[in-house]
C-alpha positions in Angstrom: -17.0 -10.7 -5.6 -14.2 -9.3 -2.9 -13.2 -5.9 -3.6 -9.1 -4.5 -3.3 -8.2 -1.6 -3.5 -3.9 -0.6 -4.2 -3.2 2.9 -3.7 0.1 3.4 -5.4 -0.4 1.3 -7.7 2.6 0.7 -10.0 4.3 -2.3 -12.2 6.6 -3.6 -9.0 4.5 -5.0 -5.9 1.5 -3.8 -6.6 1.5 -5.3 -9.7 2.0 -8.4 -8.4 -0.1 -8.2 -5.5 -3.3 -7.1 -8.5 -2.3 -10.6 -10.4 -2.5 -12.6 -6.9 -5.3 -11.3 -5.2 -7.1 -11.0 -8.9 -6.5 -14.9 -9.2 -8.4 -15.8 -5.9 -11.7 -13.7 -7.4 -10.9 -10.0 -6.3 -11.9 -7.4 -8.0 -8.7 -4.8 -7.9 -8.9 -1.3 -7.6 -5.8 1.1 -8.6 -5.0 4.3 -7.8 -2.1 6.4 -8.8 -1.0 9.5 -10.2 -0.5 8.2 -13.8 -3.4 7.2 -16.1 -1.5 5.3 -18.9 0.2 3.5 -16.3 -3.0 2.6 -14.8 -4.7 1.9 -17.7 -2.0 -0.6 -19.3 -2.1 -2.4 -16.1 -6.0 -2.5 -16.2 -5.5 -3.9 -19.8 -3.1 -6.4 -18.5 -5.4 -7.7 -15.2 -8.1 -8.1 -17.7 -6.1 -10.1 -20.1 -5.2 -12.4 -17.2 -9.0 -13.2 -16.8 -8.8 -10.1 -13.6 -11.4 -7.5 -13.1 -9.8 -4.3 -12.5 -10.6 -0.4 -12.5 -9.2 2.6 -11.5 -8.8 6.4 -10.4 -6.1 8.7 -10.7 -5.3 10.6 -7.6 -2.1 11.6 -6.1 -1.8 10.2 -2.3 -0.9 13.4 -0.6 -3.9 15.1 -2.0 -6.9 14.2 0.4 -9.9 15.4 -1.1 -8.8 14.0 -4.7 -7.8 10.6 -2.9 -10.9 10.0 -0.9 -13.0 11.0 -4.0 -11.2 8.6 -6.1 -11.7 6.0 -3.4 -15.2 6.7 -3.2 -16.3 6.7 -6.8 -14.6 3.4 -6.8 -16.4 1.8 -3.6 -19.7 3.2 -5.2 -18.9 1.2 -8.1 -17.2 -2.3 -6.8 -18.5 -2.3 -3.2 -16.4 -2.2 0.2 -12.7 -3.4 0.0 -12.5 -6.0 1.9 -8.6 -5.3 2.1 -6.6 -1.9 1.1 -2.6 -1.7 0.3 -0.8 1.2 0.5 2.2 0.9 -2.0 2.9 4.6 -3.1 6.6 6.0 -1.9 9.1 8.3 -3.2 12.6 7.8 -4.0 15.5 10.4 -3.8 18.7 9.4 -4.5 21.3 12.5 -2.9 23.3 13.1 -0.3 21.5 14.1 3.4 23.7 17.1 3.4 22.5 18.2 -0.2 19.6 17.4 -0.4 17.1 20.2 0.4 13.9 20.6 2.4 11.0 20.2 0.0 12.7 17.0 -1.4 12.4 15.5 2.5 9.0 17.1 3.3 8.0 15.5 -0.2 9.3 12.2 0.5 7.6 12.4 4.1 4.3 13.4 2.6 4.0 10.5 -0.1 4.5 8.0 2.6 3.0 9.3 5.7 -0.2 11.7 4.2 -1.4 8.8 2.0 -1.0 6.3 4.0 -2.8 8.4 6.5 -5.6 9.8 4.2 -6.5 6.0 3.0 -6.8 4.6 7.2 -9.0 7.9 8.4 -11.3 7.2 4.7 -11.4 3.6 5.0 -10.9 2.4 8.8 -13.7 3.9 10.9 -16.7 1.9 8.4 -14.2 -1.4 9.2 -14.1 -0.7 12.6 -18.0 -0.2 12.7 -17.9 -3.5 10.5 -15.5 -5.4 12.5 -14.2 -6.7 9.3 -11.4 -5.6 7.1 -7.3 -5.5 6.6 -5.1 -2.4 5.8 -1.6 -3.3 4.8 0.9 -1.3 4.0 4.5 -1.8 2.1 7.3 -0.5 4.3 11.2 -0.6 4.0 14.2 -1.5 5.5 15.7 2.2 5.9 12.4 2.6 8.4 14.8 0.5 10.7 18.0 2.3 10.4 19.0 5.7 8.6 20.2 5.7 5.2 22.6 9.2 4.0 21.7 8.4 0.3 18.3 8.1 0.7 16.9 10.2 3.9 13.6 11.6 2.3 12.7 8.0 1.9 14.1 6.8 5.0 12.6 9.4 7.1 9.3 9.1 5.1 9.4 5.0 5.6 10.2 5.5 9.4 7.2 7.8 10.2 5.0 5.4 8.3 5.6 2.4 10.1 4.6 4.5 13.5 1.7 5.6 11.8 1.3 2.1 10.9 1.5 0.9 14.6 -0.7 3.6 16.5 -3.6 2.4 13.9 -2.6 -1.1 14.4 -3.0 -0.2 18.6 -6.1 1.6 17.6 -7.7 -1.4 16.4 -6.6 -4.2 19.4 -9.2 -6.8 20.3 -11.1 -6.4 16.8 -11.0 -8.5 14.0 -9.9 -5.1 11.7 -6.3 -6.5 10.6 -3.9 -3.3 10.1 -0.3 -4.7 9.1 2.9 -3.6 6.9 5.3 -5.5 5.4 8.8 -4.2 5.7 10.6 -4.9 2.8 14.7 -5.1 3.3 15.8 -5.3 0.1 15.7 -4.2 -3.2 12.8 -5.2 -5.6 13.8 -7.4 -8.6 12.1 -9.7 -10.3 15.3 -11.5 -10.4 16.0 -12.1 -7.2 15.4 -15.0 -5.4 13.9 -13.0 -2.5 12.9 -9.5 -3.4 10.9 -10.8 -6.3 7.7 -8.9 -6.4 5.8 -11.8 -7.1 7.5 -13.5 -3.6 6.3 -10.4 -1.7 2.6 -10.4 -3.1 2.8 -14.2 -1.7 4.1 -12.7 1.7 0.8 -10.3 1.3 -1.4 -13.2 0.3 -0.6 -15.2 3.4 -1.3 -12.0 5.4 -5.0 -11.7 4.4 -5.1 -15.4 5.4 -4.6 -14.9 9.0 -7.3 -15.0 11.4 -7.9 -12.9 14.5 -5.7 -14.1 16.9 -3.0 -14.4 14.9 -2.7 -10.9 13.0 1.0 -10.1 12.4 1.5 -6.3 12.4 4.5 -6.3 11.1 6.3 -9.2 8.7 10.5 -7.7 8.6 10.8 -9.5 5.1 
C-alpha cells in the first residue's frame, strides 16, 4: 500500500488532500503540532474506509520532526510522496508588527519545509523515485503590509522550493509547490480545499518529462 506523509496537517488542504490520496489506496501519514486535531482527523480517514496514523511534532523543531517522520516510515514504509502544508498566519500591520512574530512566520514555512527535503530527499534521490510538494501562496509573489510574516515566510519558501527542484533536474524525484492565490473556503468555487487536493492529485500523476514545479493556482 503507497505511503503519504502531510506535515502540517490540519482540517483545510490537508484535509482534503488525506481524503483524496486515501481514496486511491494511500496510507496517510499526519504530522502537526496538535494531537486532538490529529487524532479527530485520524478518526475521520478511518471512517471514510482510509488508513491513517500520526505524530505530533512541530515543523521548526528538527530533531522532533525527523523523529516523528521516522517512527512513522518504520511503521508504514517509504512515502512515496510528502506535502508540506504547515504555515503561520499574522494578521498586523508591517510597521507594528515585531521581530519574533516575522522570524516565527519565516521559520514555520522555511525550517520545515527545509527539515522534511534534507530527511526525506537524499533516500529519493538514491531511489530515483519520489515527489515533494509543497503548498505555497499568493503573497510569495507580491508583498502583502497585513500579512508580511507570512508573505516573507511564503516567499523564501518557494526559493527553497526551487533550488531543490534544481537540485533534482534530469531525475525522476518530482519536487513541486502549488501556489495558492486565494483564500481557502470550502465555498468557493475555486479555493475549495477539496479543488486544490484535485490540483495535488493531478500533480502526482505527472510523469518525468512533464514535472510542473510550480502550478500559480
Amino acid at each position: 500500500m503507497p505511503f503519504m506523509i502531510i506535515v502540517g496537517a490540519g482540517p483545510g488542504i490537508s484535509r482534503s488532500v488525506a481524503h483524496r490520496f486515501g481514496k486511491e489506496g494511500f496510507t496517510i501519514g499526519l504530522i502537526a503540532r496538535k494531537p486532538q486535531h490529529l487524532e479527530d482527523l485520524k478518526q475521520e480517514l478511518n471512517a471514510s474506509g482510509i488508513s491513517a496514523d500520526y505524530r505530533t511534532a512541530d515543523a521548526t523543531q528538527a530533531q522532533v520532526l525527523v523523529k516523528s517522520m521516522n517512527e512513522l516510515i518504520d511503521q508504514h514504509g517509504f512515502p512515496s510522496i510528502a506535502l508540506f502544508n504547515a504555515s503561520a498566519i499574522h494578521v498586523q500591520d508591517v510597521l507594528e508588527v515585531n521581530w519574533n512574530v516575522m522570524r516565527d512566520g519565516f521559520e514555520t514555512c522555511v525550517a520545515g519545509a527545509f527539515h522534511m527535503a534534507r530527511q526525506l530527499l537524499p533516500a529519493m534521490l538514491e531511489e530515483n523515485y519520489g515527489k515533494l510538494f509543497f503548498t505555497g501562496g499568493g503573497s510569495a509573489l507580491q508583498g502583502e503590509p497585513m500579512i508580511s510574516s507570512l508573505s516573507i515566510g511564503k516567499a523564501a519558501m518557494r526559493n527553497l522550493v526551487q533550488a531543490l527542484a534544481k537540485r533534482c533536474d534530469g531525475t525522476q524525484v518530482h519536487i513541486a509547490q502549488l501556489t495558492v492565490c486565494g483564500r481557502v473556503d470550502p465555498k468557493d468555487s475555486k479555493f475549495a480545499p477539496d479543488l486544490i487536493a484535485e490540483k495535488y492529485w493531478q500533480l502526482y500523476q505527472q510523469s518525468p518529462g512533464e514535472f510542473e514545479q510550480e502550478v500559480i493556482y
